[in-house]
C-alpha positions as CSV (number, residue, x, y, z in Angstrom):
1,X,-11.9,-4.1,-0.2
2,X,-10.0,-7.1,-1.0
3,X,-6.5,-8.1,-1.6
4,X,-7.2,-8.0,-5.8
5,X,-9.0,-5.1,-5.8
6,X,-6.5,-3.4,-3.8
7,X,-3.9,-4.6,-6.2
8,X,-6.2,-3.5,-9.3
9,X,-6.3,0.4,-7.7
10,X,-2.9,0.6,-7.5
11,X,-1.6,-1.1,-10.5
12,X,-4.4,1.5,-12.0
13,X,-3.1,4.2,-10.3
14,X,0.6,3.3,-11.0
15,X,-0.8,3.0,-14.6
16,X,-2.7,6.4,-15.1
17,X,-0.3,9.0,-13.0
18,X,3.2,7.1,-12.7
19,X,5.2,9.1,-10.3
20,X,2.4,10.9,-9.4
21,X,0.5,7.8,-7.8
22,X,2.1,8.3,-4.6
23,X,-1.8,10.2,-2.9
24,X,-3.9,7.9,-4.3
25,X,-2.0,4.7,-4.0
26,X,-1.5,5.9,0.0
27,X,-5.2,6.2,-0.1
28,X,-5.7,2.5,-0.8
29,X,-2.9,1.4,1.8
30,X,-4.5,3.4,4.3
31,X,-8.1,1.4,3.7
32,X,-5.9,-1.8,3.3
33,X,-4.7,-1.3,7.0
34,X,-7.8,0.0,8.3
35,X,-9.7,-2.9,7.1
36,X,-7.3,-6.1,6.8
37,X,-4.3,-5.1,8.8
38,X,-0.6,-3.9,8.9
39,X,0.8,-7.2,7.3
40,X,-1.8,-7.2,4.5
41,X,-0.6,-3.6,3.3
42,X,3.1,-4.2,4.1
43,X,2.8,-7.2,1.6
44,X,1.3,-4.9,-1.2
45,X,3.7,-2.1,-0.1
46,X,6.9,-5.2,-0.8
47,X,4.9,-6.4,-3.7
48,X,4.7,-2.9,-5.9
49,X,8.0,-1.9,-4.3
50,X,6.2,1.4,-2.9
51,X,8.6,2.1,-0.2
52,X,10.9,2.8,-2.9
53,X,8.9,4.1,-6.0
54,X,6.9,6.3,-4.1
55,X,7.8,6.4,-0.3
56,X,5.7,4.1,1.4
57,X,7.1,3.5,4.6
58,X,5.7,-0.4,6.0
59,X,4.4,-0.1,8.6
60,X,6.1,-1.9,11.8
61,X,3.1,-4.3,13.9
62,X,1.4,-3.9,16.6
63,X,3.5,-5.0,19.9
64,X,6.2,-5.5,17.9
65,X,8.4,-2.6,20.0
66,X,10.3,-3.7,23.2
């Protein structure tokens, strides 16, 4: 999946079930992650404002711990 489409899936489901989104919209940030990386989906998760819409945690990188 790329960047758009994952952008057109959740703007759809934003679109279609509003508050309800959260399952389906996690379902896209999960494939997001598995497929392009953490970053990718924290920057879709910033860009919708998911963490605070629908509670979307980022999540933190690889090796970024101490």
């Amino acid at each position: 999946m790329t960047i758009d489409e994952a952008r057109q899936r959740i703007q759809a489901a934003i679109d279609q079930f509003g508050s309800q989104a959260a399952p389906m919209i996690d379902l896209v940030i999960s494939e997001v992650r598995s497929g392009q990386g953490c970053e990718t989906a924290n920057e879709l998760i910033d860009e919708f404002d998911l963490e605070l819409q629908f509670n979307i945690a980022p999540t933190e990188p690889e090796g970024s711990g101490d």
